[in-house]
C-alpha positions as CSV (number, residue, x, y, z in Angstrom):
1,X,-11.2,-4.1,-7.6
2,X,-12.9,-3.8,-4.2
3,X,-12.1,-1.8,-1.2
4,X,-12.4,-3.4,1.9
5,X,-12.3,-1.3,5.3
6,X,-10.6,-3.8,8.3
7,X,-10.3,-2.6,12.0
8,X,-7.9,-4.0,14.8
9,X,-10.0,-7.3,15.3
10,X,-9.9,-7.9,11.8
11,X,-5.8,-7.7,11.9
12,X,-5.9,-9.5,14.9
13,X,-7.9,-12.5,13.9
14,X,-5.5,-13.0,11.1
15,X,-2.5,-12.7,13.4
16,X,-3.9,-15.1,15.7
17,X,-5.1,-17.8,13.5
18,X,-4.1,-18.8,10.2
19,X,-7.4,-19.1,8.9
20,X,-10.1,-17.4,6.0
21,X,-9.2,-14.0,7.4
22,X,-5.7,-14.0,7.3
23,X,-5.6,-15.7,3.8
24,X,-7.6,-12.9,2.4
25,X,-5.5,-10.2,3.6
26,X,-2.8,-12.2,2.0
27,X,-3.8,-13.4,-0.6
28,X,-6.8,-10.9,-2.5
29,X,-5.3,-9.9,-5.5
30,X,-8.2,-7.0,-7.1
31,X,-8.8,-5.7,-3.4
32,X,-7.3,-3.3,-1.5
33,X,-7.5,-3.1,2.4
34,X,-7.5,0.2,4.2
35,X,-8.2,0.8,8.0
36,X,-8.0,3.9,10.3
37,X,-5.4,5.2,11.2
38,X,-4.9,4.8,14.7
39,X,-4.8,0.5,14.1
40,X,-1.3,0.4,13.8
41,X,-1.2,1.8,16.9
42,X,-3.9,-0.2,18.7
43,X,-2.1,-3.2,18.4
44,X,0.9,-1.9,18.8
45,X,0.2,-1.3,22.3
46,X,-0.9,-5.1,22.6
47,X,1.6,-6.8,20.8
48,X,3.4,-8.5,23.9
49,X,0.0,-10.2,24.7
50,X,-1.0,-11.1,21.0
51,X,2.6,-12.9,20.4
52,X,2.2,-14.9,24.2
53,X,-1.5,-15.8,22.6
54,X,-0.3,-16.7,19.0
55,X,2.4,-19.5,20.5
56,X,5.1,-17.9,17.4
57,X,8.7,-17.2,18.5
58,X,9.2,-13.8,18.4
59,X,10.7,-13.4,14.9
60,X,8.2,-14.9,12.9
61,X,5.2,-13.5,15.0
62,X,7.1,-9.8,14.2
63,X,7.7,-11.1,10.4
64,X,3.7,-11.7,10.5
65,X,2.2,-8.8,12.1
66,X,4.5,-6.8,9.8
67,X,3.3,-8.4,6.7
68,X,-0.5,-7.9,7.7
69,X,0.3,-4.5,8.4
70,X,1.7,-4.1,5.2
71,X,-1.3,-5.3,3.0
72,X,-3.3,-2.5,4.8
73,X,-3.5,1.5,3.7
């Protein structure tokens, strides 16, 4: 098992693009993904603009960032 530290621009890639990053967070079974604690609330201050950038309607770009979130101690 591996420990992987993310920050905000990690989360944020994945959120914006569904590419290698966001299928790791995903998708790693074996590794867990921590981050400090304030990145929940760095992009929760952003949010509005990272859901105009991602082109998602509101729901799924909310069902998204939450599931990111969640694969992240």
């Amino acid at each position: 098992m591996g420990i992987i530290v993310v920050d905000a621009t990690v989360l944020i890639a994945a959120f914006l693009k569904d590419g290698h990053t966001r299928e790791a967070l995903l998708d790693s079974p074996g590794h867990v993904f921590v981050a400090p604690a304030q990145v929940a609330e760095e992009i929760g201050a952003i949010v509005p603009k990272l859901i105009r950038r991602s082109g998602l309607d509101l729901d799924t770009a909310l069902a998204l960032l939450g599931e990111l979130l969640s694969k992240v101690s």
